[in-house]
PDB file of N, CA, C and O in Angstrom:
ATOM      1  N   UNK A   1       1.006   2.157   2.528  1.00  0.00           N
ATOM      2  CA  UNK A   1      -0.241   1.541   2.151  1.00  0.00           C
ATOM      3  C   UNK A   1      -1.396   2.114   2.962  1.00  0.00           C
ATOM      4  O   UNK A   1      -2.560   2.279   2.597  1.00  0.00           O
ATOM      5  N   UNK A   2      -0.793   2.404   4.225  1.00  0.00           N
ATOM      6  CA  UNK A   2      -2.021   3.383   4.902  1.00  0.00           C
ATOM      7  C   UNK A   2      -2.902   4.141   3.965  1.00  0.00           C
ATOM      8  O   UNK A   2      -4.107   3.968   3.783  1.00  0.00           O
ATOM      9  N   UNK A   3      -2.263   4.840   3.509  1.00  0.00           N
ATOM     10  CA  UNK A   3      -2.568   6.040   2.519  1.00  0.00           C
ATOM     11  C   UNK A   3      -3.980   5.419   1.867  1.00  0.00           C
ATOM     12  O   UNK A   3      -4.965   5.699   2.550  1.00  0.00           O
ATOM     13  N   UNK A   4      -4.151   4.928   1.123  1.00  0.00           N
ATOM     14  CA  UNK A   4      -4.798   4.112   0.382  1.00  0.00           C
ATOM     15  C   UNK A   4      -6.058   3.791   0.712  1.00  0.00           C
ATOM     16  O   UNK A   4      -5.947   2.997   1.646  1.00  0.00           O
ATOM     17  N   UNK A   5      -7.092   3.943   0.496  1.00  0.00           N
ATOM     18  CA  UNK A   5      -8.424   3.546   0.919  1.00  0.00           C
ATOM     19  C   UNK A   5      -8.889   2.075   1.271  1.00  0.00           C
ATOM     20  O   UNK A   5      -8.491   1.136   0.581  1.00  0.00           O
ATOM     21  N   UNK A   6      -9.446   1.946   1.980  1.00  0.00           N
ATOM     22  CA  UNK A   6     -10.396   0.356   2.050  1.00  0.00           C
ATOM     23  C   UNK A   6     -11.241  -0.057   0.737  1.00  0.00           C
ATOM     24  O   UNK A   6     -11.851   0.943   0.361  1.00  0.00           O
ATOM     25  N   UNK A   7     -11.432  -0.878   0.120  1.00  0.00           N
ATOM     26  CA  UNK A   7     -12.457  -0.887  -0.505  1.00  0.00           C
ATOM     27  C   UNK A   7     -11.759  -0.862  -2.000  1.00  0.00           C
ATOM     28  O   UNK A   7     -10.560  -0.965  -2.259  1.00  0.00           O
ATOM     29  N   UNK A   8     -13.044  -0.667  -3.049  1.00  0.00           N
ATOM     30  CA  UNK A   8     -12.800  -0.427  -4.435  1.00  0.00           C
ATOM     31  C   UNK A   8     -12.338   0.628  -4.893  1.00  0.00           C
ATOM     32  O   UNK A   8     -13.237   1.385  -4.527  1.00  0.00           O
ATOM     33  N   UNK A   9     -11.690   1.207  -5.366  1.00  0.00           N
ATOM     34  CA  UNK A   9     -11.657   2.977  -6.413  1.00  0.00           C
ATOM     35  C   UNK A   9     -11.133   2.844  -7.204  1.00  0.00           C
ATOM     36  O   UNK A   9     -10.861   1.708  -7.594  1.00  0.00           O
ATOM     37  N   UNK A  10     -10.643   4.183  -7.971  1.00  0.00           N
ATOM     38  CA  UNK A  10     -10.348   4.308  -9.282  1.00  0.00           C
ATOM     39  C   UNK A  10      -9.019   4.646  -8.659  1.00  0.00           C
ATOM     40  O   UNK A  10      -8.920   4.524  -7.438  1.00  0.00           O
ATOM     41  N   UNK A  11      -7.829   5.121  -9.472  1.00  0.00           N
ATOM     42  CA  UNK A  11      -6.781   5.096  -9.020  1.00  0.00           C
ATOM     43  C   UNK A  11      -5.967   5.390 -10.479  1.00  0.00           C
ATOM     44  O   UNK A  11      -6.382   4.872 -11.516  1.00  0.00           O
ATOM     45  N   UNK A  12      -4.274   6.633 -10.466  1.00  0.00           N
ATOM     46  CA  UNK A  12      -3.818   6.708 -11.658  1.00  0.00           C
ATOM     47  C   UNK A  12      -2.451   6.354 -11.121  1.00  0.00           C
ATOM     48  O   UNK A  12      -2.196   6.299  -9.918  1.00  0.00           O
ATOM     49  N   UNK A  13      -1.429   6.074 -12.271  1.00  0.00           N
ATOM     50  CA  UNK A  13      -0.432   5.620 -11.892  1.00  0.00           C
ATOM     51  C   UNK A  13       0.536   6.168 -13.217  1.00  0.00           C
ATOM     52  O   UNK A  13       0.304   5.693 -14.328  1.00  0.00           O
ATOM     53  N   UNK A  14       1.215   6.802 -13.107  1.00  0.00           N
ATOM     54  CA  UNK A  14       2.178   7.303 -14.368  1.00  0.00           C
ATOM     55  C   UNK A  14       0.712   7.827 -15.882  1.00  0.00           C
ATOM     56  O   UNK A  14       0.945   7.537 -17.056  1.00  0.00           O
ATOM     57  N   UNK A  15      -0.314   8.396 -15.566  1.00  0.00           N
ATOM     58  CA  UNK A  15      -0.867   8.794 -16.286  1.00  0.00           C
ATOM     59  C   UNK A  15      -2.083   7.536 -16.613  1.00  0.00           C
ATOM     60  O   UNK A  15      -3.258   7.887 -16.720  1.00  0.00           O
ATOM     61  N   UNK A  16      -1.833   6.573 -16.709  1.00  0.00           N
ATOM     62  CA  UNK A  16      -2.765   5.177 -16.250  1.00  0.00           C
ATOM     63  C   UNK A  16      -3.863   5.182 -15.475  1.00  0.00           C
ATOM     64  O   UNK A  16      -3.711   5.775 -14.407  1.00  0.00           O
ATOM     65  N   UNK A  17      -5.272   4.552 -15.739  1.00  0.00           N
ATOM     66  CA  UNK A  17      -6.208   4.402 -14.647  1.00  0.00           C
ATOM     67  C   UNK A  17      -6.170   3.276 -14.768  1.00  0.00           C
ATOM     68  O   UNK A  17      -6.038   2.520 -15.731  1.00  0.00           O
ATOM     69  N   UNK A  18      -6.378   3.080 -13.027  1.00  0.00           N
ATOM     70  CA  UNK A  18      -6.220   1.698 -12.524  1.00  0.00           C
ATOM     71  C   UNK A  18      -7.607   1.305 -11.893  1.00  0.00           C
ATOM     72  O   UNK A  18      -8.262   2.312 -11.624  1.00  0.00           O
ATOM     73  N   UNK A  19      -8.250   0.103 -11.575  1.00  0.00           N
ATOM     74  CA  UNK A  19      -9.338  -0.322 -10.487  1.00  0.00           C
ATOM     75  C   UNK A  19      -8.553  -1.098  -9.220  1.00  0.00           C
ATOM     76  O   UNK A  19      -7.621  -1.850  -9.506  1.00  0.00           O
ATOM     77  N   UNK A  20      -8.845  -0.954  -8.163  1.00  0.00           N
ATOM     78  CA  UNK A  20      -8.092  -0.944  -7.059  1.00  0.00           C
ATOM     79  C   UNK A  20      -8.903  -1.668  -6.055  1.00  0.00           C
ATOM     80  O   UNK A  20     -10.038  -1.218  -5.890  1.00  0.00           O
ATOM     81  N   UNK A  21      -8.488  -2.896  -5.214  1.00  0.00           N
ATOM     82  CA  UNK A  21      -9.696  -3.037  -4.382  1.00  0.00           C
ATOM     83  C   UNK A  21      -8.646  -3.517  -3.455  1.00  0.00           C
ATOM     84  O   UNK A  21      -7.858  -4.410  -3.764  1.00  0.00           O
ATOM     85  N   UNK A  22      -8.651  -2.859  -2.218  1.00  0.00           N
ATOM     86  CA  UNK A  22      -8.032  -3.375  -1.019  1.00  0.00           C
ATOM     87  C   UNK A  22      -9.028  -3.587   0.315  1.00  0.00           C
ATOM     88  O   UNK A  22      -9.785  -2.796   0.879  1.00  0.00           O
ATOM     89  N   UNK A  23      -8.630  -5.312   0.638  1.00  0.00           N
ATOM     90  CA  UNK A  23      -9.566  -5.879   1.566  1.00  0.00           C
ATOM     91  C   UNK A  23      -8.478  -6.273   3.168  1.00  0.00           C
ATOM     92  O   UNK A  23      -7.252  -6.337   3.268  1.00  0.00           O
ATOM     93  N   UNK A  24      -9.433  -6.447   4.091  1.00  0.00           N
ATOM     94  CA  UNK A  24      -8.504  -6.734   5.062  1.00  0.00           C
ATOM     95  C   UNK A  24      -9.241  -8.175   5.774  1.00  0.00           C
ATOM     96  O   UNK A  24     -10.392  -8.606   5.840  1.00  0.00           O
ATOM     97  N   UNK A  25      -8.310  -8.494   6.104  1.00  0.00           N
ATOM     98  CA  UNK A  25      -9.067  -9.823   7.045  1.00  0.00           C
ATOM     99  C   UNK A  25      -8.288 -10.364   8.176  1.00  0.00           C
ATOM    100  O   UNK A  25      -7.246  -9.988   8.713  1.00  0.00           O
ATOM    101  N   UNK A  26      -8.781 -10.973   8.304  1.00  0.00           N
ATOM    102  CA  UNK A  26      -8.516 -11.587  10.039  1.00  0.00           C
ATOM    103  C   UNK A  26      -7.737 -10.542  11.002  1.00  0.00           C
ATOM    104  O   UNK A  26      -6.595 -10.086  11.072  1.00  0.00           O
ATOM    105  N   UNK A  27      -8.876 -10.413  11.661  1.00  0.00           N
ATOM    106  CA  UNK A  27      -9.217  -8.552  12.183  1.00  0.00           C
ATOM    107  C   UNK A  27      -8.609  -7.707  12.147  1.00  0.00           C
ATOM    108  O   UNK A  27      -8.451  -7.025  13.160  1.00  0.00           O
ATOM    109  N   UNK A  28      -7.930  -7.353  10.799  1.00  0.00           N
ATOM    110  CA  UNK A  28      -7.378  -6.033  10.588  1.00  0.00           C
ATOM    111  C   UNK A  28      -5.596  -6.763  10.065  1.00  0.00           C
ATOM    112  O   UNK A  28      -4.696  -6.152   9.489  1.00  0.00           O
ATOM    113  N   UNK A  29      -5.602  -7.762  10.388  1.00  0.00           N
ATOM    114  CA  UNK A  29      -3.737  -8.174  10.683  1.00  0.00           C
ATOM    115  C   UNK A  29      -3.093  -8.683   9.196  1.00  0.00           C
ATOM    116  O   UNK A  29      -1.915  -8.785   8.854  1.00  0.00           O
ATOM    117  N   UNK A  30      -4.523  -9.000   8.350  1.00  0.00           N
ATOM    118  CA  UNK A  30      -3.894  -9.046   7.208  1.00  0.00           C
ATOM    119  C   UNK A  30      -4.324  -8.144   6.138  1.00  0.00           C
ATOM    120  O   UNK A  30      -5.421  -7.644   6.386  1.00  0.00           O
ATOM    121  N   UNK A  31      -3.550  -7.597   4.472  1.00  0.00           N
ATOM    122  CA  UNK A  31      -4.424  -7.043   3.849  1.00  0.00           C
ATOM    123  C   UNK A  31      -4.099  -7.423   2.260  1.00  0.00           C
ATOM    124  O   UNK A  31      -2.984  -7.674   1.803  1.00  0.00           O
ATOM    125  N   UNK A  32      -4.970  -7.407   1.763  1.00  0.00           N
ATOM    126  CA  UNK A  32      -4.906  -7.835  -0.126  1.00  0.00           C
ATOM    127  C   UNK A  32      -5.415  -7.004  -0.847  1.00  0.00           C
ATOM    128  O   UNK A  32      -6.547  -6.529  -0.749  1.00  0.00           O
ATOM    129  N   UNK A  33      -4.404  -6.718  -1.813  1.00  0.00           N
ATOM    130  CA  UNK A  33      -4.488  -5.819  -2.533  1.00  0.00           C
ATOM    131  C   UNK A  33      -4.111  -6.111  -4.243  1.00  0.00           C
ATOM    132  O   UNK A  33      -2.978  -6.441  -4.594  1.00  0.00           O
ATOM    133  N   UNK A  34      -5.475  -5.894  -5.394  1.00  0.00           N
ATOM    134  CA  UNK A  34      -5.400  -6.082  -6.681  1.00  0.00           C
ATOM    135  C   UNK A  34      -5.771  -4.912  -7.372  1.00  0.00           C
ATOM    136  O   UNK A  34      -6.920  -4.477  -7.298  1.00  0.00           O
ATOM    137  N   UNK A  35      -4.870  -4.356  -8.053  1.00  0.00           N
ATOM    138  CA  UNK A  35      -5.031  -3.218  -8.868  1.00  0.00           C
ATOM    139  C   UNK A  35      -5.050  -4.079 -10.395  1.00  0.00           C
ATOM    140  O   UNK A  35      -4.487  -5.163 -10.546  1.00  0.00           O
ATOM    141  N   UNK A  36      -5.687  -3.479 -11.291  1.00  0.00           N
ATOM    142  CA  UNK A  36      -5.933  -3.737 -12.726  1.00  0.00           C
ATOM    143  C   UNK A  36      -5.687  -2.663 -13.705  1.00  0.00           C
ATOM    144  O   UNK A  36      -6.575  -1.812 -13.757  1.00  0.00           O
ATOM    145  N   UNK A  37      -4.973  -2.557 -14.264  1.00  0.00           N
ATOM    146  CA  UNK A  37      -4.773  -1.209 -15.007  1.00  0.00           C
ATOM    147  C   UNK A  37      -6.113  -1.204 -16.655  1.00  0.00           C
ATOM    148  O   UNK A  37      -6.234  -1.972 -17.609  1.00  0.00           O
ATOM    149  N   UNK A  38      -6.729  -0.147 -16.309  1.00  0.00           N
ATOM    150  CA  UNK A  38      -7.916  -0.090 -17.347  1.00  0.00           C
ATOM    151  C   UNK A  38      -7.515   0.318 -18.747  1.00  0.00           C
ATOM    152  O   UNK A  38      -7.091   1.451 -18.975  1.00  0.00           O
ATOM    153  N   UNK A  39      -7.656  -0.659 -19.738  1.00  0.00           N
ATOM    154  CA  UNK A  39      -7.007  -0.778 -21.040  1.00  0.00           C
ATOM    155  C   UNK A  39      -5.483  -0.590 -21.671  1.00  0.00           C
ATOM    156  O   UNK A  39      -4.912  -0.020 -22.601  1.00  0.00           O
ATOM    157  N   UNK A  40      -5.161  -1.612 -20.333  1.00  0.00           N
ATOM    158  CA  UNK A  40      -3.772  -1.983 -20.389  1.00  0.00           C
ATOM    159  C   UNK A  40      -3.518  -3.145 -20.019  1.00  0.00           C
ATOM    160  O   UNK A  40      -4.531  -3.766 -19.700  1.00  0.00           O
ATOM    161  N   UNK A  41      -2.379  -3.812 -19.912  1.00  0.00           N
ATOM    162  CA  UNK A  41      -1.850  -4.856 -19.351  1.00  0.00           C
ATOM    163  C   UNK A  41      -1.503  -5.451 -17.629  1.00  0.00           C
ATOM    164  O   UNK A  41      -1.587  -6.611 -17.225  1.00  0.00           O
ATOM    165  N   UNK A  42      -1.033  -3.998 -16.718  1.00  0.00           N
ATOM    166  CA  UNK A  42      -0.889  -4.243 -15.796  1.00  0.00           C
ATOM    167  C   UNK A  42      -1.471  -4.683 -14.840  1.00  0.00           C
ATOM    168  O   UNK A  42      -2.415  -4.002 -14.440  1.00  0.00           O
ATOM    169  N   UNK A  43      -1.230  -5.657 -14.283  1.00  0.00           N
ATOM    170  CA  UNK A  43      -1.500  -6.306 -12.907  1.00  0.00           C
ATOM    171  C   UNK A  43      -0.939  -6.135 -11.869  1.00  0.00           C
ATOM    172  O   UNK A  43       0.288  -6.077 -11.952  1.00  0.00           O
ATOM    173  N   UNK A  44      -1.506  -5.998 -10.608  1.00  0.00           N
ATOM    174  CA  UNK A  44      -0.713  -5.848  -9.103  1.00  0.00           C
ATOM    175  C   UNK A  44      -1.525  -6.883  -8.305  1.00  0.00           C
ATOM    176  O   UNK A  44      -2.685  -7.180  -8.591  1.00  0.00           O
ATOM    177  N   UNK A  45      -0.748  -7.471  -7.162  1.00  0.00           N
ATOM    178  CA  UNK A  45      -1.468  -8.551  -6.637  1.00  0.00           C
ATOM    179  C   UNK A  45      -0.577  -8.965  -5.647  1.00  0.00           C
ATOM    180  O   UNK A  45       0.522  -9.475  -5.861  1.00  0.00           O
ATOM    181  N   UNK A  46      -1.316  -8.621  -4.032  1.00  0.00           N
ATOM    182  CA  UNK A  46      -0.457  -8.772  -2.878  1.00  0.00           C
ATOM    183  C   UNK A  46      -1.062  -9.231  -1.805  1.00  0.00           C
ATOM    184  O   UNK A  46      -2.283  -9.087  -1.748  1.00  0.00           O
ATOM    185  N   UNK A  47      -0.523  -9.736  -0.963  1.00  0.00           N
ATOM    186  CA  UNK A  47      -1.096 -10.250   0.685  1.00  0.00           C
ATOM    187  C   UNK A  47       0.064  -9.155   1.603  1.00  0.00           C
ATOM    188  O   UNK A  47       1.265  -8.939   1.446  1.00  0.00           O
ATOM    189  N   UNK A  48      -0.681  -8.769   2.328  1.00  0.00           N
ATOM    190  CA  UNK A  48       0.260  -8.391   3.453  1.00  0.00           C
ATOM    191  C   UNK A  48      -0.389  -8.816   5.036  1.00  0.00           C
ATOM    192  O   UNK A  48      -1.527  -8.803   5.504  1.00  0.00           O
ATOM    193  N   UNK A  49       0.788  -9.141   5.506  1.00  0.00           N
ATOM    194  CA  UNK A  49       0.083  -9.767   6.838  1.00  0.00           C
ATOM    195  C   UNK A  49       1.196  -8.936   8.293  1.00  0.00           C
ATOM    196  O   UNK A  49       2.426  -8.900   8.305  1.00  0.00           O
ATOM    197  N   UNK A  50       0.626  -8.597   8.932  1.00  0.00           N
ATOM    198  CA  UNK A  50       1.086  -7.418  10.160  1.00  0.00           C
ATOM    199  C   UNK A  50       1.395  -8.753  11.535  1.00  0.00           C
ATOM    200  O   UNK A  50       0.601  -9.080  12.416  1.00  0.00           O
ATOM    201  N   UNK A  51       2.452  -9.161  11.352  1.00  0.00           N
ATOM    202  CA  UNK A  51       2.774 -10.203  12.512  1.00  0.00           C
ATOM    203  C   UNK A  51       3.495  -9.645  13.825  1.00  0.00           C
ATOM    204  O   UNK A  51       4.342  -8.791  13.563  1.00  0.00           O
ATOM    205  N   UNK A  52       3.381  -9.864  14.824  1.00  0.00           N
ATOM    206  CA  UNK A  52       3.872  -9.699  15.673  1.00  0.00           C
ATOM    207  C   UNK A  52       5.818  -9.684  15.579  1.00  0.00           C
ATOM    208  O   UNK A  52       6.386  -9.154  16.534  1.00  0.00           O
ATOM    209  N   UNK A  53       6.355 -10.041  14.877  1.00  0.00           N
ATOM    210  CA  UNK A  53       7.740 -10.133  14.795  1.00  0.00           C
ATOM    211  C   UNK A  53       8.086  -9.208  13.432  1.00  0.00           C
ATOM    212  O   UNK A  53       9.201  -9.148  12.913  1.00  0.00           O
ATOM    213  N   UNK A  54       6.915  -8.519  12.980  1.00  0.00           N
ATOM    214  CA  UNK A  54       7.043  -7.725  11.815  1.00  0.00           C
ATOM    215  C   UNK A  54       6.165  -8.048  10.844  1.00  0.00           C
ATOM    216  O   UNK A  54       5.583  -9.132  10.805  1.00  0.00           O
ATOM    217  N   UNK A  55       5.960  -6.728   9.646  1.00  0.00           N
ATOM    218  CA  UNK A  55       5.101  -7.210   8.423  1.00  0.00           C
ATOM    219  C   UNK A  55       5.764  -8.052   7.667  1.00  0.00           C
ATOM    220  O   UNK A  55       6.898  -8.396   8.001  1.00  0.00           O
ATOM    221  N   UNK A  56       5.169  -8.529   6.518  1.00  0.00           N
ATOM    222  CA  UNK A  56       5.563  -9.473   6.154  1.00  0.00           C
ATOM    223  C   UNK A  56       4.970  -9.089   4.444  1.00  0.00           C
ATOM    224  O   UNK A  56       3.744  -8.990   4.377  1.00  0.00           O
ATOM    225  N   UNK A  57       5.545  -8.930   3.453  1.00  0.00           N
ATOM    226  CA  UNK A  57       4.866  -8.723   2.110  1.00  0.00           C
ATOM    227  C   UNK A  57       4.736  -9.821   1.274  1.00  0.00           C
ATOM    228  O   UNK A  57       5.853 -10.204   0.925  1.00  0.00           O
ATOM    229  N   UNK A  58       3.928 -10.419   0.853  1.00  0.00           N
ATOM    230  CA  UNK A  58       3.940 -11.145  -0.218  1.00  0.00           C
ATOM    231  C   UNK A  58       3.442 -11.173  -2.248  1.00  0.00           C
ATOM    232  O   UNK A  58       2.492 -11.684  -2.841  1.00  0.00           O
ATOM    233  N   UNK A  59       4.093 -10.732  -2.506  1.00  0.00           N
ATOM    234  CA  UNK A  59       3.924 -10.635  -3.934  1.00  0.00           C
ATOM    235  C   UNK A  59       3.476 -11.615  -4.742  1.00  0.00           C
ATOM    236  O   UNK A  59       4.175 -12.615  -4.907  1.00  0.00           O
ATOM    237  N   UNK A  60       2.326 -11.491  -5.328  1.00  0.00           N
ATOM    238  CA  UNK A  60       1.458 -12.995  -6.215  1.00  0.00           C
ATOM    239  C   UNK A  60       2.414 -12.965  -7.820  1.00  0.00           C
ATOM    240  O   UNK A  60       2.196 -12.450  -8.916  1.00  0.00           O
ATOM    241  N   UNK A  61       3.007 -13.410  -7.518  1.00  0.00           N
ATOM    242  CA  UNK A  61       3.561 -13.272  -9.260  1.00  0.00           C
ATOM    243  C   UNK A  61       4.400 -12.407  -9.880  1.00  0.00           C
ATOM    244  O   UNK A  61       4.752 -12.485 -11.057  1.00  0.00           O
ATOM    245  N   UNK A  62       4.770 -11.462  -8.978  1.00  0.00           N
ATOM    246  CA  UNK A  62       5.847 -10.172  -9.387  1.00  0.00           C
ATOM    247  C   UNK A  62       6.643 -10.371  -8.494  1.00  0.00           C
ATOM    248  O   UNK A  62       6.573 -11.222  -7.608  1.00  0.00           O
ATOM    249  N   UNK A  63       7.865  -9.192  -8.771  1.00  0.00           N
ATOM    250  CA  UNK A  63       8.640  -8.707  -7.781  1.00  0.00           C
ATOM    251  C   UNK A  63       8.372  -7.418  -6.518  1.00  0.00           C
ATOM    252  O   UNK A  63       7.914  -6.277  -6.568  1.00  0.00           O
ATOM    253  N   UNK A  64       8.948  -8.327  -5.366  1.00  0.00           N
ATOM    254  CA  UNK A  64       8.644  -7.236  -4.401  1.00  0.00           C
ATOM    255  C   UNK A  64       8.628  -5.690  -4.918  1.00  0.00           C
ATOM    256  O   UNK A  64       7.690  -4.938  -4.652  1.00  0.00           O
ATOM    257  N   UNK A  65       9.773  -5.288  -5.693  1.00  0.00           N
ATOM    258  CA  UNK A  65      10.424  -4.110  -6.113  1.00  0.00           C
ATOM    259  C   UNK A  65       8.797  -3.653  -6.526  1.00  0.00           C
ATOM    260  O   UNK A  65       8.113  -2.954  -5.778  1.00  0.00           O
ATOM    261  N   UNK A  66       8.309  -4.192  -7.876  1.00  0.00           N
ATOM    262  CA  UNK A  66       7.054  -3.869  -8.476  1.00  0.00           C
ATOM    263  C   UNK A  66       5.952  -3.318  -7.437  1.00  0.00           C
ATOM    264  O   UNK A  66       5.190  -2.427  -7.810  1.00  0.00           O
ATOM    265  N   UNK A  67       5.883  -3.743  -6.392  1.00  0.00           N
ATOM    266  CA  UNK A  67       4.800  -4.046  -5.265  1.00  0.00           C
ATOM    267  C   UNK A  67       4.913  -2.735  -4.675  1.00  0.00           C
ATOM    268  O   UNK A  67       4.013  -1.943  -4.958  1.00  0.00           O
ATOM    269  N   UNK A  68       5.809  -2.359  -3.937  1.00  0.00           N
ATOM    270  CA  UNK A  68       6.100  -1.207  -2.961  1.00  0.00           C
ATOM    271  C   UNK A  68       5.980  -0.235  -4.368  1.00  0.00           C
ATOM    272  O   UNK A  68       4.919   0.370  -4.520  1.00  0.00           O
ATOM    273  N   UNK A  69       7.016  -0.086  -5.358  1.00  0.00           N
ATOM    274  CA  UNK A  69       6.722   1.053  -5.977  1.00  0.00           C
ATOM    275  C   UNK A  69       5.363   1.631  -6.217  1.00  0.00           C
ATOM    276  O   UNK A  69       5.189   2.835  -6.031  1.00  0.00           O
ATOM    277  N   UNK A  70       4.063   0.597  -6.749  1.00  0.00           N
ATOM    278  CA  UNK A  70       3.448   0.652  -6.627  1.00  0.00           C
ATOM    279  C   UNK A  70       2.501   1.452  -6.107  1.00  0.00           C
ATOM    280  O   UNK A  70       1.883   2.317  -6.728  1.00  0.00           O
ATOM    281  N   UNK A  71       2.360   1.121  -4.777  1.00  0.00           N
ATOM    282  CA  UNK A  71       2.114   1.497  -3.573  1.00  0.00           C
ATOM    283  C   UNK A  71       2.209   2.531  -3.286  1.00  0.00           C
ATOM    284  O   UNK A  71       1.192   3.166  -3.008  1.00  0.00           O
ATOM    285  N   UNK A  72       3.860   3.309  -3.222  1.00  0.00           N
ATOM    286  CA  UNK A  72       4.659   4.094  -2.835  1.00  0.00           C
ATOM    287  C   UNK A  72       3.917   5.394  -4.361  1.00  0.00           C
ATOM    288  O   UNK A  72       3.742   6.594  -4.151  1.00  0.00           O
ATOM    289  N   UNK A  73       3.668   4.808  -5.523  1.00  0.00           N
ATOM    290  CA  UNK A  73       3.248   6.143  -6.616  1.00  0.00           C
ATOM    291  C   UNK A  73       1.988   6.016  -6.791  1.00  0.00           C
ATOM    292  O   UNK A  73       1.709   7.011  -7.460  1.00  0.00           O
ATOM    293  N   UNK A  74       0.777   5.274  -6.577  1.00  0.00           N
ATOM    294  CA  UNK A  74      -0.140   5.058  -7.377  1.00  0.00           C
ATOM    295  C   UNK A  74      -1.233   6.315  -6.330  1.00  0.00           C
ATOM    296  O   UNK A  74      -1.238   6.351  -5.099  1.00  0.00           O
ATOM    297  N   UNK A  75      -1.772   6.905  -6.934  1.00  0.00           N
ATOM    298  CA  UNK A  75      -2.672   7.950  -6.786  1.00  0.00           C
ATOM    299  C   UNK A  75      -4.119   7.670  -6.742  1.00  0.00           C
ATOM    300  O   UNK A  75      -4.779   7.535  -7.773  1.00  0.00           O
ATOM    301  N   UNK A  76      -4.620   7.582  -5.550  1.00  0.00           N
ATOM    302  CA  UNK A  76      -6.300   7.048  -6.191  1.00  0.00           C
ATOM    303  C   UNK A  76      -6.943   8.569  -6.117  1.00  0.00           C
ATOM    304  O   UNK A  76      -6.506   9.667  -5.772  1.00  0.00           O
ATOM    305  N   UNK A  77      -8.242   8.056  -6.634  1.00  0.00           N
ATOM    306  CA  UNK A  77      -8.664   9.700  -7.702  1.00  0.00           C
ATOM    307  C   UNK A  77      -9.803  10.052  -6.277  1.00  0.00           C
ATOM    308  O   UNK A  77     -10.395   9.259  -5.545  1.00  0.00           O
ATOM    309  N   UNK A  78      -9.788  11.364  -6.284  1.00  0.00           N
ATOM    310  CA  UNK A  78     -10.415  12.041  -5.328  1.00  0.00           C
ATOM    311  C   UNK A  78     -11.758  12.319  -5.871  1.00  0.00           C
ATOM    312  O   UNK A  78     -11.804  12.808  -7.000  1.00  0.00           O
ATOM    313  N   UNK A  79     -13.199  12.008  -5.046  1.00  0.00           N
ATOM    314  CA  UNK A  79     -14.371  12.386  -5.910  1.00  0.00           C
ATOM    315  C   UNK A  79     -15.015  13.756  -5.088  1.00  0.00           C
ATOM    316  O   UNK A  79     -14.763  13.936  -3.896  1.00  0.00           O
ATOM    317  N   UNK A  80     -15.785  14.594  -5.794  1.00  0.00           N
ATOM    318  CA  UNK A  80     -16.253  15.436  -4.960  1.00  0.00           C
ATOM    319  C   UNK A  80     -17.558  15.449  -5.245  1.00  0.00           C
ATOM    320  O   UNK A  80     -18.270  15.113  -6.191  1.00  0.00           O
ATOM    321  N   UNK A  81     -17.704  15.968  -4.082  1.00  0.00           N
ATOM    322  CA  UNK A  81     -19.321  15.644  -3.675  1.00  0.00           C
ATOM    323  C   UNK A  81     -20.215  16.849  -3.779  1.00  0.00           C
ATOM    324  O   UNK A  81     -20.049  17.609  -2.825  1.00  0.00           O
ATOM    325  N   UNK A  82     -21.070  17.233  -4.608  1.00  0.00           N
ATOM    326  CA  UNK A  82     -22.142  18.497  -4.739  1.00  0.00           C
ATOM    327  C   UNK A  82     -23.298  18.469  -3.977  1.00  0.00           C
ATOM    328  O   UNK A  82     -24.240  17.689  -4.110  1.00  0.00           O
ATOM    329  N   UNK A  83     -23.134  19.652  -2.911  1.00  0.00           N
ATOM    330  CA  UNK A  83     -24.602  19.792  -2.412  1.00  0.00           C
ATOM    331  C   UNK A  83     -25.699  19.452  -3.401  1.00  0.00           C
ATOM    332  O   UNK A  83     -25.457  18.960  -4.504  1.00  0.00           O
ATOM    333  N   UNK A  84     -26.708  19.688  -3.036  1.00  0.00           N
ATOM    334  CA  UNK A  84     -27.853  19.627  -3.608  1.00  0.00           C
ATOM    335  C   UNK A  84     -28.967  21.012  -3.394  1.00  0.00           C
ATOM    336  O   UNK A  84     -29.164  21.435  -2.255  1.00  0.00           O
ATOM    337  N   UNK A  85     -29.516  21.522  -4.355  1.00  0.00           N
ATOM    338  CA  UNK A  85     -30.242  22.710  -4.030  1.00  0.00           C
ATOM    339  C   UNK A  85     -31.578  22.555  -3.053  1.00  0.00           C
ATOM    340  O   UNK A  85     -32.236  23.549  -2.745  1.00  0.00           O
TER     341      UNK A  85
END
């Protein structure tokens, strides 16, 4: 999940664009994460919280399995940036 940006982006997943917004809170130890797949059905929807005795994943409505794969394939889209003359 490192991998993954802070914030909003675009994001593809098996050929799929997704909207992506991963937030963190209570200073850094927890993080939530909702992907939306754009003119499709899919939903993703997670808490993760970084505890002292280990992380901890929580899945809103799916299976863990769904969650990590997720994670583990989804591609967010790289933008590039043009000087200016």
């Amino acid at each position: 999940m490192d991998n993954l940006p802070w914030g909003t982006f675009r994001a593809h997943l098996n050929g799929s664009p997704y909207i992506v917004t991963k937030t963190r809170f209570s200073g850094g130890r927890s993080t939530k994460l909702v992907a939306e797949e754009l003119g499709g059905a899919d939903y993703i929807s997670f808490n993760y919280y970084a505890l002292s005795r280990g992380g901890r994943l929580f899945p809103c409505e799916m299976s863990r399995d769904k969650v990590i794969w997720f994670v583990l394939n989804v591609r967010p889209e790289t933008t590039r940036h043009h000087a200016e003359a």
